[in-house]
C-alpha positions as CSV (number, residue, x, y, z in Angstrom):
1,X,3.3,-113.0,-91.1
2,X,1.5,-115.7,-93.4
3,X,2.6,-116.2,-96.6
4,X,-0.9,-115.9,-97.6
5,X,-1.6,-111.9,-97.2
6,X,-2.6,-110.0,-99.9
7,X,-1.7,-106.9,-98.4
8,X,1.1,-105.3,-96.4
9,X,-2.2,-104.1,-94.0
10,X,-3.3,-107.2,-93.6
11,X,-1.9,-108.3,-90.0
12,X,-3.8,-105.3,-88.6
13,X,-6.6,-105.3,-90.0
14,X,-9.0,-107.5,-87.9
15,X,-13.0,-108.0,-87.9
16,X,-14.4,-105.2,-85.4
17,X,-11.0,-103.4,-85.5
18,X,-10.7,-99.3,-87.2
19,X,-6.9,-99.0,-87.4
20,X,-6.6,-95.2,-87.6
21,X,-2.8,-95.6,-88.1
22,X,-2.5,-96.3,-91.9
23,X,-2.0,-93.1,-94.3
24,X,-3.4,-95.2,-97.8
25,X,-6.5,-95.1,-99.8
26,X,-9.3,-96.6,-99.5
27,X,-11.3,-99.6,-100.8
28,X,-13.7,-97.6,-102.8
29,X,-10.1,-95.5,-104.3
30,X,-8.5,-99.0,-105.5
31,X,-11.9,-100.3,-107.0
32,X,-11.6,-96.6,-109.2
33,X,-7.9,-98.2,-109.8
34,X,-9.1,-101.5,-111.0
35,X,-11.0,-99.9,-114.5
36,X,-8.6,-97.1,-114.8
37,X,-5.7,-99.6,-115.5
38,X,-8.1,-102.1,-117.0
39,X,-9.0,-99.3,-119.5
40,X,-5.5,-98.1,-119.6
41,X,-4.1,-101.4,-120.9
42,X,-6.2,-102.2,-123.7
43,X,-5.4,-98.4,-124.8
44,X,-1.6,-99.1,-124.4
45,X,-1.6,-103.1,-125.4
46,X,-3.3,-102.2,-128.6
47,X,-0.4,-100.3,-129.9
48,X,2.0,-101.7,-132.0
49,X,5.2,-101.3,-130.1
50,X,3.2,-103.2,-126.6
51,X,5.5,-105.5,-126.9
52,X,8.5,-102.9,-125.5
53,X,6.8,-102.5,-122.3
54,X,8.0,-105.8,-121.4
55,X,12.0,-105.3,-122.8
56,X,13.9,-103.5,-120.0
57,X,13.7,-99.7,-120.1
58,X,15.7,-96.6,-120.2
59,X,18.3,-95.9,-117.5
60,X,15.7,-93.1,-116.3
61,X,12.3,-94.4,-117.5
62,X,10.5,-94.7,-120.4
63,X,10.9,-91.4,-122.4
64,X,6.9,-91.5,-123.2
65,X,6.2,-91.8,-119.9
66,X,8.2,-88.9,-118.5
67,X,7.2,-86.4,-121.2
68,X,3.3,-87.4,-120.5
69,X,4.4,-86.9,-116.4
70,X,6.5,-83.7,-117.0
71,X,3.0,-82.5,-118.4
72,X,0.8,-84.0,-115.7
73,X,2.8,-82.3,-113.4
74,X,3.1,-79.3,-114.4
75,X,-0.6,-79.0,-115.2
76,X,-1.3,-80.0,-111.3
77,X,1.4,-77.9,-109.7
78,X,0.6,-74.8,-112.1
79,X,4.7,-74.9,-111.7
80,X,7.1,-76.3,-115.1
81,X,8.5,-79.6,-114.7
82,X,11.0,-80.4,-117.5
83,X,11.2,-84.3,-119.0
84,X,14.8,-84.3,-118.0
85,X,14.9,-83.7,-114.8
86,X,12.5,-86.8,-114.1
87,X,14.0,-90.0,-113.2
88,X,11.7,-93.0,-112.6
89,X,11.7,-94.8,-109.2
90,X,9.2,-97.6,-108.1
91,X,7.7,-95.3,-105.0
92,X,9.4,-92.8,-102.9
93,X,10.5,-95.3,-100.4
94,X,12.7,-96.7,-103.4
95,X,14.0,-92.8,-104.0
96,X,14.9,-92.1,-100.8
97,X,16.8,-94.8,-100.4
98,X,18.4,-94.8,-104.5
99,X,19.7,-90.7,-103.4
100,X,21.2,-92.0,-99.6
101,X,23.1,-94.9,-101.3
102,X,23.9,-93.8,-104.5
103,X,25.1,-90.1,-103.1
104,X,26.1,-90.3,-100.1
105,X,28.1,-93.4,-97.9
106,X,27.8,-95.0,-94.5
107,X,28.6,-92.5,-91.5
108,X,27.4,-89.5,-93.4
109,X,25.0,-87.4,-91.6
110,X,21.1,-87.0,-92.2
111,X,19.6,-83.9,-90.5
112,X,15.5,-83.8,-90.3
113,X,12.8,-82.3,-88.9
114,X,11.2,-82.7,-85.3
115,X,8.5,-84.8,-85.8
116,X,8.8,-86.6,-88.5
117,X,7.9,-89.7,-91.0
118,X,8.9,-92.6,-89.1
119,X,10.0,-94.9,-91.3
120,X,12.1,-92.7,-93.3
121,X,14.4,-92.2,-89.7
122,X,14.6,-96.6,-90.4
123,X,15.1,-96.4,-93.9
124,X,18.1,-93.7,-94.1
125,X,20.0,-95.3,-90.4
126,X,18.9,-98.7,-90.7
127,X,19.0,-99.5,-94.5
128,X,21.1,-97.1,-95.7
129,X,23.8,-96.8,-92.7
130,X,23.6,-92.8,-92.7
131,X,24.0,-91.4,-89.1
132,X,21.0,-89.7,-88.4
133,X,21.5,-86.6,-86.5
134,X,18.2,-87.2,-84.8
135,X,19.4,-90.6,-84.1
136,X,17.4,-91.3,-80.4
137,X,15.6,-94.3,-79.2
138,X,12.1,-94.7,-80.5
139,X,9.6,-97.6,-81.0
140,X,6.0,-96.7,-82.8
141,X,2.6,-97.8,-81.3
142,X,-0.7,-97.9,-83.2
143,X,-3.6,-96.8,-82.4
144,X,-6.3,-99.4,-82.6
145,X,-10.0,-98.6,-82.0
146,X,-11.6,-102.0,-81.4
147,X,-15.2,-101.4,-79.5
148,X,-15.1,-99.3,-77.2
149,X,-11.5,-99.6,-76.0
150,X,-8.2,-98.4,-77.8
151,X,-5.6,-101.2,-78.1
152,X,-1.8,-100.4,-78.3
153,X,0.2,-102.9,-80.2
154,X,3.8,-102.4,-81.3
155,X,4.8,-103.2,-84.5
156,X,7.0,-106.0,-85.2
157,X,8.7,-104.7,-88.6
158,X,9.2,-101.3,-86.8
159,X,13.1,-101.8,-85.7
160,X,13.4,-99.7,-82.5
161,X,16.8,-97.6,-82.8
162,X,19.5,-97.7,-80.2
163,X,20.6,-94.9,-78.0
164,X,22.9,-91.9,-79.8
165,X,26.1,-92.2,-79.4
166,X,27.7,-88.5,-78.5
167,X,31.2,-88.7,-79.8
168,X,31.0,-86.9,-82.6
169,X,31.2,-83.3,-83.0
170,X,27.2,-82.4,-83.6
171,X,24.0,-82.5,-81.7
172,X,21.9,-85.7,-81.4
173,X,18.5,-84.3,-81.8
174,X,16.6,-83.1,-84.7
175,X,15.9,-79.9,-86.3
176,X,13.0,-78.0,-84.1
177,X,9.9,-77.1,-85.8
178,X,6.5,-74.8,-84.9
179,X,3.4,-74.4,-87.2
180,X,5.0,-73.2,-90.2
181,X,7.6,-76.6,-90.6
182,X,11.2,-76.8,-90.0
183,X,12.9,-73.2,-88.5
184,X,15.5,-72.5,-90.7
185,X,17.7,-70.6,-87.6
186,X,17.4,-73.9,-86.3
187,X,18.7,-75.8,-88.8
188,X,21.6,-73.1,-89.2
189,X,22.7,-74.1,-85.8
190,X,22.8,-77.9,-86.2
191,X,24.5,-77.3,-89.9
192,X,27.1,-75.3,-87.8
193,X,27.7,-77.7,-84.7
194,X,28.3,-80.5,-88.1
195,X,30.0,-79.6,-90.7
196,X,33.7,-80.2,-89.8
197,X,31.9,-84.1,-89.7
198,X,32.6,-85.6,-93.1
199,X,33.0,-89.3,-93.2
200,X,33.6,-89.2,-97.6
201,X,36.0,-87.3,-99.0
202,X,33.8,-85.5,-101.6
203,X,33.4,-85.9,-105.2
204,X,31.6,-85.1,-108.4
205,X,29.5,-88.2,-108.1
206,X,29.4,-87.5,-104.1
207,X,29.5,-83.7,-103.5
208,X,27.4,-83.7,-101.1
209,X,28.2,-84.1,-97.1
210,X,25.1,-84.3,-95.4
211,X,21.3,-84.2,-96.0
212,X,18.3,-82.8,-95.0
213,X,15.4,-85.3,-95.1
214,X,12.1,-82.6,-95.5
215,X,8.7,-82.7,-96.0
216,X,7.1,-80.0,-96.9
217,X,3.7,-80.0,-97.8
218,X,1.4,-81.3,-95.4
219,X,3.7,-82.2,-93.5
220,X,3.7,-86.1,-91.9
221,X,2.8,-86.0,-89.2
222,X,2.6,-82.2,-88.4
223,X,0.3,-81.6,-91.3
224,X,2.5,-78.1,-91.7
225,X,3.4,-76.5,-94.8
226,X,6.6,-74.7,-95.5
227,X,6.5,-71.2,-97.0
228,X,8.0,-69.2,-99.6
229,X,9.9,-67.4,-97.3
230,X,11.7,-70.3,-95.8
231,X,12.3,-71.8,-98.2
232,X,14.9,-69.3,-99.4
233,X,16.2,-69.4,-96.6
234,X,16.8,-73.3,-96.9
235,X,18.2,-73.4,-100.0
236,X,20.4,-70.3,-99.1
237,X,21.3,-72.8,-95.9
238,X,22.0,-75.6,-98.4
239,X,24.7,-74.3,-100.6
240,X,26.6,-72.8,-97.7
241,X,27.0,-75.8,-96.4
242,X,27.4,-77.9,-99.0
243,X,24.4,-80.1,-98.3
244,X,21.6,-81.8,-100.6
245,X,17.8,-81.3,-99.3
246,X,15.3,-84.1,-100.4
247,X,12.0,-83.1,-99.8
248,X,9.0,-85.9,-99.6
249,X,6.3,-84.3,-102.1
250,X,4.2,-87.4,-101.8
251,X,1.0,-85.0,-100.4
252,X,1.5,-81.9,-102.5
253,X,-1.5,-82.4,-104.8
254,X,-3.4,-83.6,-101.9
255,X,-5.5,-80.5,-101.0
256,X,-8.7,-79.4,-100.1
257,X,-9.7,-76.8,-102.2
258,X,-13.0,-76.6,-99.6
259,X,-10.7,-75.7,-97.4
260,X,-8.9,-72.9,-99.6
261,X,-6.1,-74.6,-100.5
262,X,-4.1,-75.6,-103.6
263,X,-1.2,-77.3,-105.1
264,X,2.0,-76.4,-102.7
265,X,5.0,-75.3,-104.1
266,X,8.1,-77.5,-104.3
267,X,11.2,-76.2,-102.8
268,X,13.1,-77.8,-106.2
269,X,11.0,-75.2,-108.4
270,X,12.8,-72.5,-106.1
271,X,16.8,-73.5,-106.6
272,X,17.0,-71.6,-110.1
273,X,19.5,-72.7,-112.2
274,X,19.8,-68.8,-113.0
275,X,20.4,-67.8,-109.6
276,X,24.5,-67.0,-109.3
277,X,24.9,-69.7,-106.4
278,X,23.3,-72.4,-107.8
279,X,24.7,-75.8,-107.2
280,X,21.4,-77.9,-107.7
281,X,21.1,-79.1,-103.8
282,X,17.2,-80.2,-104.0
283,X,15.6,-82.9,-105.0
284,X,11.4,-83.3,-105.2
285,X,10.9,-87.5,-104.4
286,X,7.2,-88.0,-106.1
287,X,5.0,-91.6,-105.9
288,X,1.9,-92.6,-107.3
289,X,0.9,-94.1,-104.4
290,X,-0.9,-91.3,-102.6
291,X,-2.6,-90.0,-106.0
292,X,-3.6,-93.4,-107.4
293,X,-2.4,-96.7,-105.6
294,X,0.9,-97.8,-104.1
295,X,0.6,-101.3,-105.3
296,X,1.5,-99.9,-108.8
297,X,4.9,-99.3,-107.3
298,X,5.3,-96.4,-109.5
299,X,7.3,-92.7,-108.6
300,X,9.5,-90.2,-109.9
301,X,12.6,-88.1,-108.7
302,X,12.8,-84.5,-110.1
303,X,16.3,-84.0,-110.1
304,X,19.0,-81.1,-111.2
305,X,21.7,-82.7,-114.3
306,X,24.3,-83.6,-111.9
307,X,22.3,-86.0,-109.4
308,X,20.4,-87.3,-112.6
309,X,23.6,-88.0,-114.3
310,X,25.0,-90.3,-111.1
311,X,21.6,-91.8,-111.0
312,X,21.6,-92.7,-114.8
313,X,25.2,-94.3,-114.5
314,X,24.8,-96.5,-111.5
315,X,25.1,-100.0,-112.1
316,X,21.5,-100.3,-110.6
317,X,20.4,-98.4,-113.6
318,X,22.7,-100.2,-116.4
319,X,22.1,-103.7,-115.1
320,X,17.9,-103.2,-114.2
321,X,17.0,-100.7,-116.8
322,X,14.3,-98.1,-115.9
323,X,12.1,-99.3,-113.1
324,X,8.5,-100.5,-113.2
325,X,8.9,-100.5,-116.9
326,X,5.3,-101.8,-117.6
327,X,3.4,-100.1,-115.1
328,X,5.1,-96.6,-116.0
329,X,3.9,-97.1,-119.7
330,X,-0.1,-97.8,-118.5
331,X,0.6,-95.1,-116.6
332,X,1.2,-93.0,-119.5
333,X,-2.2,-94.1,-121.1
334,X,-4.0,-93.1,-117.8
335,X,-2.7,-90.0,-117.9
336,X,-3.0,-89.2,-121.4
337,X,-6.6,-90.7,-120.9
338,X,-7.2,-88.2,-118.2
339,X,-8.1,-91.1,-116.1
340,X,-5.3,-90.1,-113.5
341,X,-6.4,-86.6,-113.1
342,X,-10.0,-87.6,-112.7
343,X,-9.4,-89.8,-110.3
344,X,-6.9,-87.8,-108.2
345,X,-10.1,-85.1,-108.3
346,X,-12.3,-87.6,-106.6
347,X,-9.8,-88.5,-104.0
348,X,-9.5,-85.1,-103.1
349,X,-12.8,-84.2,-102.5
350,X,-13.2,-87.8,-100.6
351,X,-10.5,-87.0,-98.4
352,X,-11.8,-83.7,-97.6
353,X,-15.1,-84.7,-96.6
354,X,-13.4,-87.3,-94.1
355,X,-11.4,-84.8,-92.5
356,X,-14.4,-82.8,-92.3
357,X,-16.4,-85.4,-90.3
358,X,-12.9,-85.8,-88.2
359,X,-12.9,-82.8,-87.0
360,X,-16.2,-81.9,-86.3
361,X,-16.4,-84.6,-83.8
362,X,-12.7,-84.0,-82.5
363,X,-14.0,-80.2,-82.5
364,X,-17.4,-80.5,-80.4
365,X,-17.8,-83.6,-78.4
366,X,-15.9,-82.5,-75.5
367,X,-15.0,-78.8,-76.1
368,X,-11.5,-77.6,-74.6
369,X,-10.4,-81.4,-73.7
370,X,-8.0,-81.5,-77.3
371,X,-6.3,-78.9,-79.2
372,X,-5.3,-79.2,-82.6
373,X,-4.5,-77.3,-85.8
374,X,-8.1,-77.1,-87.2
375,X,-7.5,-77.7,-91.1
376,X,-11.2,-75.5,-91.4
377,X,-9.3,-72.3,-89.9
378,X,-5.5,-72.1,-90.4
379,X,-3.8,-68.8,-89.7
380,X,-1.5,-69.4,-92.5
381,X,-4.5,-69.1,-94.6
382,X,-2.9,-72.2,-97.0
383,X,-5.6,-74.6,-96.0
384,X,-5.1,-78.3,-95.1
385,X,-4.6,-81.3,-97.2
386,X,-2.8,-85.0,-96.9
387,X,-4.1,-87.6,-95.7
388,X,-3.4,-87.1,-91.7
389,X,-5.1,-85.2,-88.9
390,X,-1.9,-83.8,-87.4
391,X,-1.7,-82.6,-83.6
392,X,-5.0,-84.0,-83.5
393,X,-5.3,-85.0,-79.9
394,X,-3.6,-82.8,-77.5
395,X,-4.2,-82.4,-73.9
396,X,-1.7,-81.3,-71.0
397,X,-3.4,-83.6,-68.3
398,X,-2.8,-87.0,-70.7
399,X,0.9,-87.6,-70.7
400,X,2.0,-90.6,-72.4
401,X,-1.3,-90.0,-74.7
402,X,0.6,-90.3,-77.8
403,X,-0.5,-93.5,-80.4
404,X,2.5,-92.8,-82.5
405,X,6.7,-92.6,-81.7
406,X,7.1,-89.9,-84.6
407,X,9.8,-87.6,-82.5
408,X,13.1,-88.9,-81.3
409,X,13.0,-86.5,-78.8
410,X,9.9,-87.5,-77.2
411,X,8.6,-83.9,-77.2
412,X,5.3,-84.8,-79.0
413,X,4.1,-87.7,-76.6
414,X,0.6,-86.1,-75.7
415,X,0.1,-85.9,-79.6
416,X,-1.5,-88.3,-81.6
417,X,-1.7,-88.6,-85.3
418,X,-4.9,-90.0,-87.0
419,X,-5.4,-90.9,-90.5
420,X,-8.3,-90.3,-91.9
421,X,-7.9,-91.9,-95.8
422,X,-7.7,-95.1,-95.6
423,X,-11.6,-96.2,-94.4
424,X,-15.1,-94.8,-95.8
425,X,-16.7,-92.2,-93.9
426,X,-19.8,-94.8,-92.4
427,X,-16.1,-96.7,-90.6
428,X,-14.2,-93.6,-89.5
429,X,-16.7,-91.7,-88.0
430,X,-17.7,-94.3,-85.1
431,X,-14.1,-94.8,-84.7
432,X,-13.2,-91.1,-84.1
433,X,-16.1,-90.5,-81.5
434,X,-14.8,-94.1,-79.9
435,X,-11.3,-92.8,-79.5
436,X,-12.9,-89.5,-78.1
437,X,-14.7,-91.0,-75.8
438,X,-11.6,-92.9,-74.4
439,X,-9.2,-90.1,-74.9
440,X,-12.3,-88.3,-72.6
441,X,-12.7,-91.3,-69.9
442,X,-8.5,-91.7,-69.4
443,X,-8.0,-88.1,-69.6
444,X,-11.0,-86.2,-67.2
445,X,-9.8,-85.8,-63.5
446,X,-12.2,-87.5,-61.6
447,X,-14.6,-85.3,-59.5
């Protein structure tokens, strides 16, 4: 990679080239960016105490910040979220991988769901030494649209992960899903096959065996959302066994209200510190880069006391202070500004219309060749939002279709996953009927 890139995208983007791979916003969305923070600084820089925002911050963020958040939040989810149970992170990547080193240890077990996020698999085996119970060989391919022909290139920084090893005393595949998310029976059985497996003895700062990586909401790739019912049934799962569920809410506010949808629910908002069981076993990982740009490097943890508490009183916290310092307090003019929610608005209805245009053309240029959940007529009536066209390409005479490794299983390989945010509408909609028209060429029987 040369040292000259501006952006992590850059070595795939090329002239003539529609990468339908990347899940971030778009040109247009970071211009927006560009006056909001511009705006947003000479509000915050004016004040007399600007000079703070360069002194190292609180062990959980700048108080400020996390009040104006807390209120953000709970505004958008039409759901409470309390000050104290925020704790700043610099993007959810940085969460996930704060909660699997500062809770749990090397050999403890990761349980998650059947697809899923990709790089989370390499972030909690690879980074963080966990032992991923869906730990199976796996190498991603992109999708490239360039012309009229796809291109498959594999990703250099994408490590591929060896082979399972099967001597310990649990499955080694991941927790099966269907339309609704993860299948809590499912998950029952792995937690049962796994639970004598505990490589930390366990402690107040560690009580926690094992844990279920989740996403929710618009689920990545799947594009499924977890209900209500479920997710009692998860968080019954999790204090049975002991185990601490971290759920990716990066999409949540992500929805297309066109489509009849709304804010989703976080599973955190449902383990009630009332309830007579509760041990506090969910955490909500949050990031600004989905809802305003990831360069800002900006997220949040929602937390019960006891995993804010060890997060507080790591030595990453005493010796770095509260992260993104700076950024989090523009941040809090944005928002107070009500530049944030404006903008988040506008994405919204941007992404909507892409995913309309999507699947119109995935829809009606060759009826019956590919299935997919249509986002404009979900039998679970909760509409569609994100940033992904999940299941989009399915057809039982194209094995080997599949653009993207997302299951360590291999059971989703006539999938592929298309992201729809990332380019205007005038660039995604050639490239969609482009990698119809291949996916129509390679997969048609000839005559």
């Amino acid at each position: 990679m040369s040292d000259m890139t501006s952006t992590l995208y850059d070595p795939f983007l090329r002239p003539g080239l529609t990468n339908l791979k990347m899940g971030a916003p778009d040109e247009a969305t970071l211009k927006k960016c560009v006056r909001i923070f511009r705006e947003a600084a000479e509000h915050r820089l004016a004040q007399a105490d600007a000079q703070l925002l360069f002194q190292y911050g609180p062990e959980a963020g700048d108080g400020c910040f996390r009040v104006a958040l807390a209120k953000f939040l709970s505004d958008e989810y039409r759901s409470p979220v309390k000050p104290e149970n925020l704790f700043v992170t610099s993007g959810s990547t940085n969460g996930l991988l704060l909660l699997a080193s500062l809770m749990f240890r090397s050999g403890d077990l990761v349980f998650c769901e059947d697809p899923t996020y990709f790089m989370a698999i390499s972030i909690l085996r690879a980074d963080a030494g966990l032992d991923l119970v869906s730990a199976a060989g796996m190498v991603l391919i992109s999708t490239w649209v360039v012309g009229g022909a796809i291109v498959h290139a594999s990703e250099d920084h994408t490590l591929p992960f060896p082979s399972p090893t099967n001597d310990l005393a649990h499955p080694s595949s991941p927790v099966p899903t269907d339309d609704h998310g993860i299948i809590p029976e499912e998950l029952e059985k792995c937690l049962q096959a796994s639970h004598t497996h505990k490589s930390h003895p366990i402690t107040p700062k560690r009580p926690f065996w094992a844990m279920l990586y989740l996403i929710p909401a618009f689920q990545n790739p799947t594009g499924s959302v977890l209900g209500r019912d479920r997710f009692q049934k998860i968080i019954s799962l999790a204090r049975q066994y002991n185990i601490l569920v971290v759920c990716d809410d990066v999409y949540n506010l992500l929805y297309f209200a066109g489509m009849g949808a709304g804010p989703q629910d976080r599973l955190f908002a449902f383990d009630d510190p009332k309830d007579a069981g509760y041990q506090g076993n969910v955490v909500s990982n949050g990031s600004f880069s989905k809802i305003f740009g990831p360069g800002v490097r900006l997220g949040w943890l929602e937390v019960p006391a006891h995993v804010r508490d060890t997060l507080i009183t790591s030595g990453v916290a005493f010796s770095g202070g509260g992260q993104n310092h700076t950024s989090s307090g523009l941040m809090t003019s944005a928002i107070s500004l009500g530049l944030l929610g404006g903008l988040l608005a506008e994405t919204r209805r941007s992404n909507e219309t892409k995913c309309m245009e999507a699947c119109g053309i995935l829809r009606n240029k060759y009826p019956g060749l590919l299935s997919f959940q249509d986002p404009t007529n979900r039998e679970d009536g909760v509409g569609w939002g994100g940033v992904f066209l999940s299941d989009c390409a399915r057809s039982s005479q194209c094995p080997n279709l599949a653009s993207h490794r997302l299951s360590p299983t291999k059971s989703f390989e006539d999938h592929i996953r298309i992201s729809f945010a990332f380019y205007d509408v005038s660039a995604l909609v050639p490239a969609i009927h482009k990698l119809a028209d291949i996916i129509h060429l390679t997969c048609t029987p000839p005559v």
